[in-house]
N, C-alpha and C positions, 0 to 999 in steps of 0.2 A: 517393391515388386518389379521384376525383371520383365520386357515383353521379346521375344523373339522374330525372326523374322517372317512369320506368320501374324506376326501383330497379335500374337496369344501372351497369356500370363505364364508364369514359369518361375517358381520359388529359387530364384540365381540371385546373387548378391556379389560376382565374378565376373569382371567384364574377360578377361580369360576363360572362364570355364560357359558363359554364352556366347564365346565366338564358338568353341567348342561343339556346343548344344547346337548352333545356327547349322555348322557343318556334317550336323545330323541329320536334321531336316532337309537341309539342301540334298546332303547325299541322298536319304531317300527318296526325297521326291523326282529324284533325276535321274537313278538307278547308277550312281557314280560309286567306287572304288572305297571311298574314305571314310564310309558311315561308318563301319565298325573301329578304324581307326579313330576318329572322332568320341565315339562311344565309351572307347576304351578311356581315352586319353581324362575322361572327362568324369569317367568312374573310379577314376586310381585320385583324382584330384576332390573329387566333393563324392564320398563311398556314401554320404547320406540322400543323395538326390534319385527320390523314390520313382520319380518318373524314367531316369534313364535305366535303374536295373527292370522295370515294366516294358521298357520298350525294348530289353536284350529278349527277356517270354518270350513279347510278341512276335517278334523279328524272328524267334527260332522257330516259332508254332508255323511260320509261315512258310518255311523252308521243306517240311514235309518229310523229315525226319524221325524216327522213330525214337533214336539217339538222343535227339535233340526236346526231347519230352522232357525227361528231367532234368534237361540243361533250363528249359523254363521254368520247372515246380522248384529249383534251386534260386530263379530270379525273382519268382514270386513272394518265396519267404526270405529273401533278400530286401525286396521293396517294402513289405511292412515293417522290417525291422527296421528300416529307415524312416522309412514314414513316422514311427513311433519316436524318432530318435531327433526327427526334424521337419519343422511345416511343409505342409504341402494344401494346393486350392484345389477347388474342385475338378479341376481337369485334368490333373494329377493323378485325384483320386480315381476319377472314370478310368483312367489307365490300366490301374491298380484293379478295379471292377471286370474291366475287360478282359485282364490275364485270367483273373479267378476263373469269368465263367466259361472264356475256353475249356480252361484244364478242367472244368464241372463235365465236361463233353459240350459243350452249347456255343460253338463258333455265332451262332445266330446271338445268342446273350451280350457277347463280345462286342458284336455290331452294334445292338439295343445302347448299350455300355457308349460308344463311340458316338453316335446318334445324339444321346444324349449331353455330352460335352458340345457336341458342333452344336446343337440348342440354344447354349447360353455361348460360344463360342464361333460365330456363324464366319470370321477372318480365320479358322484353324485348319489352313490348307493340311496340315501333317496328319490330324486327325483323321479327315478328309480320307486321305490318302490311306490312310489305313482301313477307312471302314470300306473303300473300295477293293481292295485285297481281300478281303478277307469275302466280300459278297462276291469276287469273280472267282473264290477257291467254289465256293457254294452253286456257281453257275447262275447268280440273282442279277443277272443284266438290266431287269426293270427296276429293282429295287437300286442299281450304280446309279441309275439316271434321276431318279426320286430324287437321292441325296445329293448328287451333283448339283444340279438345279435350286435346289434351294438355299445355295449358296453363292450362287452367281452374284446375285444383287451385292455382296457383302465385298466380293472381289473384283473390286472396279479399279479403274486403269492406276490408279497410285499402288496396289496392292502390289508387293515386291513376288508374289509368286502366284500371279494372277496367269498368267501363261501355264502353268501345270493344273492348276485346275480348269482351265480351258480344255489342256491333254484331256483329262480325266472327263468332262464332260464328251467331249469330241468319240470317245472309244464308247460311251454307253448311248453316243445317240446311233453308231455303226452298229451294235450289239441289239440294239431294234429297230435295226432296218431305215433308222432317216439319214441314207448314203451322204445327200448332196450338202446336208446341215451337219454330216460327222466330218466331211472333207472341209468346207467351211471354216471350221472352228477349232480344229484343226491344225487346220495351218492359219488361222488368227495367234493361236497359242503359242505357233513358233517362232511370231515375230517377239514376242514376250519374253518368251524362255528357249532360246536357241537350241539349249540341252536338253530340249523333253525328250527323252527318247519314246516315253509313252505318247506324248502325243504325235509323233511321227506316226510310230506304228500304228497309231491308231488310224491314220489316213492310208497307209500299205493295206489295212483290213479293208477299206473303202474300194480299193484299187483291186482285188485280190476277188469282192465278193462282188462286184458289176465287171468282172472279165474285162479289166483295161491294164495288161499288166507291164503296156509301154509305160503309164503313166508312174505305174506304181515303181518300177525300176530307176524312173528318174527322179521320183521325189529320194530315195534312198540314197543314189548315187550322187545327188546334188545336193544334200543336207546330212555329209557325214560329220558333222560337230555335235549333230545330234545324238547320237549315239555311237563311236567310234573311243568315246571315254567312259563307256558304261562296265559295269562288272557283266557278270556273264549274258545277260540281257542281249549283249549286242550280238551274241549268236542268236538269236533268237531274229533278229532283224538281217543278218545271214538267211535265215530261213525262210523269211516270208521271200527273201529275195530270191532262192529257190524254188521258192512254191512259183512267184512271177513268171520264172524263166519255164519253169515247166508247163503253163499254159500256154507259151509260147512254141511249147515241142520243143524245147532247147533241154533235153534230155539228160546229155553229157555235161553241159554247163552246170546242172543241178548236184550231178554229183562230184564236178570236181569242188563244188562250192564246200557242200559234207569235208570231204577230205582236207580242205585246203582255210575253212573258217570254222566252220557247226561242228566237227570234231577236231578242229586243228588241240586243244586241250581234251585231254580225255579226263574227263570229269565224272562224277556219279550224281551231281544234281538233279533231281528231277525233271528238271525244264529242262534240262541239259539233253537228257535221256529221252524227255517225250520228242524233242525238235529230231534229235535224232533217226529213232525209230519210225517216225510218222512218216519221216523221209523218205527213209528206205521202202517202207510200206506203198508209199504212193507212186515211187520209180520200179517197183515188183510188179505192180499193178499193170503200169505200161508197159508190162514185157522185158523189162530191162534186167540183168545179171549184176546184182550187184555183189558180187562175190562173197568173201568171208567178212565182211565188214557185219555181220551180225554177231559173228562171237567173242569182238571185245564189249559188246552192250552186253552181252547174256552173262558176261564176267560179273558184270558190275550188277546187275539184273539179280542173280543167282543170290544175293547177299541182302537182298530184299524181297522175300519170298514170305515172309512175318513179317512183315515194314507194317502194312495196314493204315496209315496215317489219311493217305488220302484214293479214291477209286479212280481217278485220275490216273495220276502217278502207280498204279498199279496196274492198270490194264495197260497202259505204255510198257510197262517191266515187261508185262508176259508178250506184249510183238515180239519182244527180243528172245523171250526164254522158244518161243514159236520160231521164228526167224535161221533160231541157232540149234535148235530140236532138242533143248535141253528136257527129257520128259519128266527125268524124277521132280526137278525144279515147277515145273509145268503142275505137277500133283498136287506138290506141299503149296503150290499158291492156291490152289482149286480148295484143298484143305483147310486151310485159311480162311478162303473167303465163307465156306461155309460157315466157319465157324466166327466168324465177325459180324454176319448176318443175323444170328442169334442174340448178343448185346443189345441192351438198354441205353443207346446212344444214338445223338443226329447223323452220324457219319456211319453207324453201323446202317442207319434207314435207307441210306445211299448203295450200301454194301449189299444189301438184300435187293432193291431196285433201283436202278437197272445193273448193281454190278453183278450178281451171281450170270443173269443169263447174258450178260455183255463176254463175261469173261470165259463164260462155255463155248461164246460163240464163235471168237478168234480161236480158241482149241480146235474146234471142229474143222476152222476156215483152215489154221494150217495142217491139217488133216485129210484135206482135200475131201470132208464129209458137205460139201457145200448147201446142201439141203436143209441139212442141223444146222449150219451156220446161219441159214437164212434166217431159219426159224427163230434160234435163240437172238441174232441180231436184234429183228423184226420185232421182237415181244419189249428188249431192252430199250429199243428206242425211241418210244414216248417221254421216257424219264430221262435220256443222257444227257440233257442240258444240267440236271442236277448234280455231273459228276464235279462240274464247275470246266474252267479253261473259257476259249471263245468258239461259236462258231466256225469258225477257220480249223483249229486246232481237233473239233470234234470231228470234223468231215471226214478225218481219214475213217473212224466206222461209219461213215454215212459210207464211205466208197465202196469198202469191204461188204457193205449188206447191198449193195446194187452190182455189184462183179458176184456174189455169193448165187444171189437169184439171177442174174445171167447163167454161169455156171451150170444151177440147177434145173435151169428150164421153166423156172418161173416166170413166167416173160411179163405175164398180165400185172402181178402184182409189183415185180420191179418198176414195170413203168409209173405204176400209181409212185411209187417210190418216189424215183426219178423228176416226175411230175412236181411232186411236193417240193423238191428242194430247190426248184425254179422260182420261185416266188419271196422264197428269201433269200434271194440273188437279186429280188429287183427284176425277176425274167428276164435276166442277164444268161446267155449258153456260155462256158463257161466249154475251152476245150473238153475236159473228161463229160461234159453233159451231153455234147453234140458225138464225143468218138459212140457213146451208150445209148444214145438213139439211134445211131446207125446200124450196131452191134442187135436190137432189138428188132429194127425192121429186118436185116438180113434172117434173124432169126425165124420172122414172119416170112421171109420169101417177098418180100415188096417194096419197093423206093423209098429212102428215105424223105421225110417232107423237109 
């Protein structure tokens, strides 16, 4: 029995086909270029190793895809054919468990599934890694840090990927609020693993969510090995660098960045699409023109109006079907979601709250019906943490429901709003916190404090 660089077990008998496997791991846990290559390479050479057709599933389940659904119920009866065909241990097997009760509708099973291999496997950073994907599709930021945590002790300084699980702690301790122990730990992780990209970012969320966004431009700009070899992720780390500069009022800097990195590829990935749109949404907000740049999203948008995989990745589409004023596309989503909301599924439970009145609510916002908007925001937004993404990434509807009830004239209730989202800032002002208290008192007729 084979162990990987996780210091897991792994039915290999190939010192070729476990560099192979290692180069899996590595890639995913770095967000690097070569995991699929690796994948491949290593599936065309041992077609019987049950874990790697389980890890193409899960890999596509995660993509958010609709496409790519039966590109997994294809891996899945892949994997057991193999499995049947050649050993596999039990963390194999949990793999094998995990694809199933995805595709059962039970992302949460998946996790269970995962949970339960890192149990008897407490050195399985990959596993790790996955069951934290899968809880930040879910929006389970308590439940990232649970399982982080109780794998630390296993991941001590000889562990070869003791730095990404550092990453991965460092984002769920910013994901509930312990800024100064998610910066911390952080950048402990980067001396580990240079390449985390996750655990950078996860220090830019630090920098992003207590209003310091000198600091956070320069950990970016001074630790590009960290992510400058990632697959599409590194827009992604563009973006927050974006979001920086725009706390800064560097306006223009924001969207040449869009042009010139966050859409230098035009892509239809989802994270692709949500970095995009929120973009834009957040540069509208400030009064900024940003021209026709919303109708090559609504292209890509328009082709995912049935997608339904995740409420995330859908209420992102419609900024754009909104953005670009596409209405019939606008309908057949509205359509849609009604009709998701109806199914016997965990992702439909999401679809029904908060996605129906989240998704009524941007309708209305580009509508200029801001009153509806408020309203339906307002209602959705106890639950939007469920839609999964991070706090950072959901703010753009935190923004849209406090510019909606400005808008409307709701002054009293924006503020309570407004109010609230100071606190998980750290009571950090936060440029857009201070321009909307201002916007609030003028609206009162009286100074701001």
């Amino acid at each position: 029995m084979m162990h990987d660089i996780c210091d897991s077990p792994v039915s290999l008998t190939d010192q070729a086909q476990l560099q192979d496997w290692n180069g899996v791991v590595h890639g995913f846990l770095s967000h690097g270029t070569k995991t699929p290559v690796h994948l491949g390479a290593l599936l065309a050479a041992n077609p019987n190793f049950a874990m790697g057709h389980a890890a193409h599933g899960l890999f596509s389940l995660m993509m958010g895809r609709k496409e790519l659904w039966n590109v997994a119920v294809d891996a899945a009866a892949t994997a057991k054919t193999a499995a049947a065909n050649a050993p596999t241990n039990s963390r194999e097997n949990g793999w094998l468990q995990a694809l199933d009760a995805w595709l059962a509708g039970s992302p949460t099973g998946a996790i269970d599934a995962m949970e339960r291999v890192l149990l008897e496997n407490p050195r399985d950073t990959l596993s790790a890694k996955v069951s934290q994907a899968i809880r930040f599709i879910l929006g389970d930021g308590v439940g990232m840090r649970r399982s982080a945590e109780r794998l630390l002790g296993a991941h001590d300084s000889d562990h070869a990927c003791r730095g990404y699980i550092l990453g991965c702690h460092a984002f769920t301790l910013e994901e509930t609020g312990e800024y100064a122990a998610a910066e911390r730990t952080g950048l402990q992780g980067l001396r580990y693993a240079p390449d985390d990209a996750w655990g950078l970012h996860a220090v830019a969320h630090v920098y992003d969510m207590t209003a310091n966004p000198d600091a956070g431009i320069n950990l970016i700009e001074q630790n590009t090995g960290a992510w400058t070899h990632c697959n599409n992720f590194r827009y992604h780390v563009w973006w927050h660098k974006a979001l920086l500069h725009m706390d800064r009022g560097e306006l223009d800097l924001a969207l040449s960045l869009y042009d010139s990195q966050i859409r230098e590829d035009k892509t239809d990935d989802y994270r692709d699409i949500a970095n995009a749109t929120s973009l834009l949404m957040r540069l509208e907000l400030e009064g900024m023109d940003v021209g026709n740049r919303w109708a090559e999203l609504a292209d890509f948008s328009e082709n995912r109006t049935d997608d339904g995989c995740l409420v995330f990745a859908d209420l992102h589409y419609m900024l754009a079907l909104a953005g670009a004023e596409r209405g019939d596309a606008k309908v057949a989503m509205t359509a849609r979601f009604a009709h998701n909301a109806r199914q016997p599924s965990e992702m439909a439970g999401r679809v029904n709250d908060p996605g129906l009145a989240a998704l009524s609510g941007l309708n209305a916002f580009s509508e200029g019906r801001y009153n509806d908007a408020f309203i339906d925001l307002s209602t959705a937004r106890p639950a939007m943490q469920t839609i999964g993404g991070s706090h950072a990434q959901r703010d753009v509807f935190e923004r849209m429901t406090i510019d909606a009830g400005l808008r409307a004239g709701r002054i009293d209730q924006t503020e309570v709003i407004l109010s609230e989202r100071m606190p998980q800032r750290a009571g950090h002002k936060d440029r857009f916190t201070a321009t909307r208290f201002e916007s609030l008192a003028q609206a009162r007729r009286i100074p701001a404090q």
